[in-house]
C-alpha positions in Angstrom: 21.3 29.7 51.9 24.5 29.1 53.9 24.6 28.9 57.7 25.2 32.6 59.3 29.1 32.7 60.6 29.3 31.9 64.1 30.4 34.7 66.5 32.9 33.7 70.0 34.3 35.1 72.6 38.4 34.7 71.9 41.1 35.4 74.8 44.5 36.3 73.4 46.3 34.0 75.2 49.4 35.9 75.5 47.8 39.2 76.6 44.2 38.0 77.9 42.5 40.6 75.7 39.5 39.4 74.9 37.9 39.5 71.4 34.3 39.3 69.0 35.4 37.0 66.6 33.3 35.4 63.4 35.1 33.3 60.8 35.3 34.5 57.8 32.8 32.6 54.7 34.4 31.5 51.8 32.2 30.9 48.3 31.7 27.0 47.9 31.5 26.3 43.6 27.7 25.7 44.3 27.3 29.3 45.1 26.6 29.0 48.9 28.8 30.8 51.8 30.4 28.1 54.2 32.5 28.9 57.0 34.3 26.7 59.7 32.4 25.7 62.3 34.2 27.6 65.5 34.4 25.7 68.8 32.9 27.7 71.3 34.3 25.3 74.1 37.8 24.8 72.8 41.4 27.3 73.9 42.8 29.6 71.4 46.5 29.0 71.0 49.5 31.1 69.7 50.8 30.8 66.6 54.4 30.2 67.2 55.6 28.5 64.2 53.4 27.9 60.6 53.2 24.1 59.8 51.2 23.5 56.7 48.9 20.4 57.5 47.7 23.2 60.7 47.4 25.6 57.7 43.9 24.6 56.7 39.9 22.7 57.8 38.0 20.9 55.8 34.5 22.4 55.7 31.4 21.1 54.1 28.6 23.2 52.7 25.6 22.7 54.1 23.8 23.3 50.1 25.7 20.8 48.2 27.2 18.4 50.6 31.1 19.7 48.9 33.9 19.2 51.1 36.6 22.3 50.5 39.7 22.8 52.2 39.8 27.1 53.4 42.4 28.4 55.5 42.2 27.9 59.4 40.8 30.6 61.3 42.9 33.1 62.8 43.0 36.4 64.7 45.7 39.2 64.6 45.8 40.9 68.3 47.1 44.0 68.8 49.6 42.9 71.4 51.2 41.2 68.0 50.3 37.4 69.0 48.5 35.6 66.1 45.8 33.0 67.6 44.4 30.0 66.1 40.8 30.2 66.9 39.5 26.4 67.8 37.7 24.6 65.1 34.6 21.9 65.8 35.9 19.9 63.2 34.2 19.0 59.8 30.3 18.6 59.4 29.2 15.2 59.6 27.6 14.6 55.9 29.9 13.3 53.7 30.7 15.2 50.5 31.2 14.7 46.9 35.4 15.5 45.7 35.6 16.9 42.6 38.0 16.6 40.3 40.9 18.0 39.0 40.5 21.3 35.7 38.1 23.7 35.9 34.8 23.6 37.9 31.3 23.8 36.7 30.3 26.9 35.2 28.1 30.2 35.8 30.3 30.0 39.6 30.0 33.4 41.7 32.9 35.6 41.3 35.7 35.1 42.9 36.5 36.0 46.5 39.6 37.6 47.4 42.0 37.5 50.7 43.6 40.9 51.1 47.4 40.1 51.3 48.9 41.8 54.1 52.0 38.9 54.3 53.4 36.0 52.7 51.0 33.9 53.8 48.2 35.8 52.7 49.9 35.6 48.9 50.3 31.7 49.3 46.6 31.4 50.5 44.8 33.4 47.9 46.4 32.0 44.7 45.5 28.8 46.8 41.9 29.9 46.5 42.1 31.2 43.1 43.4 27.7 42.2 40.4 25.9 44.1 37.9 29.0 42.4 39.2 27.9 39.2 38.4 23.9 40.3 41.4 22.4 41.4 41.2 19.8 44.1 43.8 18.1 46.8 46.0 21.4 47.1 48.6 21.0 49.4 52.5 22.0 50.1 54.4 20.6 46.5 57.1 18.3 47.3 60.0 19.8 45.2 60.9 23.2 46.8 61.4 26.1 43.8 64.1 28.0 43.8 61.9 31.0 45.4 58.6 31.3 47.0 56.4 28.2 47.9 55.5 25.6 45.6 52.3 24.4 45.4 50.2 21.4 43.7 46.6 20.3 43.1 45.9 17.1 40.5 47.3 17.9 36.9 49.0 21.5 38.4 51.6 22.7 39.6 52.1 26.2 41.3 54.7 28.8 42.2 53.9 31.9 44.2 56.9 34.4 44.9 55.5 36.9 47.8 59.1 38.5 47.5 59.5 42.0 46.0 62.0 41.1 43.5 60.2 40.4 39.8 60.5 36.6 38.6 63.2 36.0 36.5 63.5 33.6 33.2 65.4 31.0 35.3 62.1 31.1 37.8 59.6 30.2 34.9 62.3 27.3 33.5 62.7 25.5 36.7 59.0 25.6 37.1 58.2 24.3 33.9 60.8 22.0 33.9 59.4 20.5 37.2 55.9 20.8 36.2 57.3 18.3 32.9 58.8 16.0 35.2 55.4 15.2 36.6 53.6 15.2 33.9 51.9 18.6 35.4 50.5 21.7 33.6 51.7 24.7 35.7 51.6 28.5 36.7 53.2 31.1 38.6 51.5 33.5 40.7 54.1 36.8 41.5 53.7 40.1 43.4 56.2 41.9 41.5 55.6 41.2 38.7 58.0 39.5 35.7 61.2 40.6 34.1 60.7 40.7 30.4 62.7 38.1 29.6 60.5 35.9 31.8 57.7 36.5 30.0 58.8 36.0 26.9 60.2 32.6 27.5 56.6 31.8 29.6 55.1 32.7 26.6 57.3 30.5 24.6 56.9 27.0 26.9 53.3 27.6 27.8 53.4 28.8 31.4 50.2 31.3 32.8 51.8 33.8 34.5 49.5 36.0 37.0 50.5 39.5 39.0 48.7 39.0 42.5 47.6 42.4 43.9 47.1 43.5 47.1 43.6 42.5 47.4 44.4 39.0 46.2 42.7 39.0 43.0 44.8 37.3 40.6 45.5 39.2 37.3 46.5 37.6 33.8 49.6 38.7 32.4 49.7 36.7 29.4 47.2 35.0 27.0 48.4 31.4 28.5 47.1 32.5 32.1 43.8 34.4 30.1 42.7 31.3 28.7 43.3 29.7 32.7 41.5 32.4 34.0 38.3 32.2 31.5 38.2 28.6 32.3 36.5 29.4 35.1 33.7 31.4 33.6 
């Protein structure tokens, strides 16, 4: 069993409102709930601007001894201030990295991140992309035409958290990146895909998946099925 989430005291530090806060657990591969160990002694802080290194904490489950990146706590005032709860840092076993495809087998099911904002759309095919056994995700160099870019070893991933379906010059540029670096790729959207766009995804191999609102992403073509059931 996985360690029970910690509950603090957090002070808004804009507004001095003070909070109950627990970290939320994520699923390690293994099975067990881990959650960032919160620093009861450390000051909450603003978020003023995102910078992606700040974005996530390593955390390693207490079962298995994995070390997983999840996203770094943070709670949503009602004054409007978003603040970065304090984090003791990573546990002091070392873990095992896994590597890059899909995971071991018979893995719980996966957890969702209810997207509420851009972020939120970047961080759950993040997870999805870690659920399905992806290691080393981070910020991709190469910036895609829209959304954010992101890579793992062997992949390479859009997400679009716009509003405006992806188009057929959105899947090329992707895949044409993804060939550059030798990369398999796959494009996460929240509107969806023009039909143009998924024909020609079906035609160069790209898995394309429909995020919804809860975060759970959904196939939308036999290339991302096959992604998806990799995981099973």
């Amino acid at each position: 069993m996985g360690d029970m989430p910690q509950s603090v005291a957090v002070c808004c530090p804009a507004c001095r409102r003070e909070h109950q806060y627990a970290a939320p657990s994520y699923p390690c591969v293994c099975g067990t709930p881990v959650a960032p160990p919160l620093d009861r002694r450390g000051t909450p802080s603003a978020v003023t601007h995102r910078v992606w290194a700040e974005e996530w904490v390593t955390v390693q489950c207490a079962s298995c001894g994995r070390k997983s990146q999840w996203p770094h706590p943070e709670l949503g005032c009602p004054c409007g201030t978003v603040v970065r709860i304090p984090v003791a840092g990573t546990l002091s076993e070392p873990g095992a990295e896994g590597t890059s495809g899909a995971a071991p087998r018979h893995r719980p099911a996966f957890q969702p991140v209810t997207i509420r904002t851009a972020r939120d759309a970047v961080t759950a095919a993040a997870l999805y992309l870690r659920w399905l056994g992806y290691r080393d995700i981070r910020r991709a160099d190469q910036r895609p035409p829209n959304g954010i870019g992101l890579a793992a070893r062997g992949l390479l991933a859009q997400v679009d958290p716009t509003v405006r379906p992806a188009s057929v010059r959105d899947v090329e540029c992707l895949w044409l990146t993804a060939m550059t670096e030798s990369s398999d790729c796959a494009y996460f959207s929240l509107a969806g895909y023009a039909p143009q766009a998924r024909t020609r995804a079906d035609a160069l191999g790209v898995p394309l998946f429909v995020l919804d609102l809860t975060g759970t992403p959904q196939p939308v073509n036999s290339h991302a099925d096959a992604l998806d059931s990799s995981a099973g």
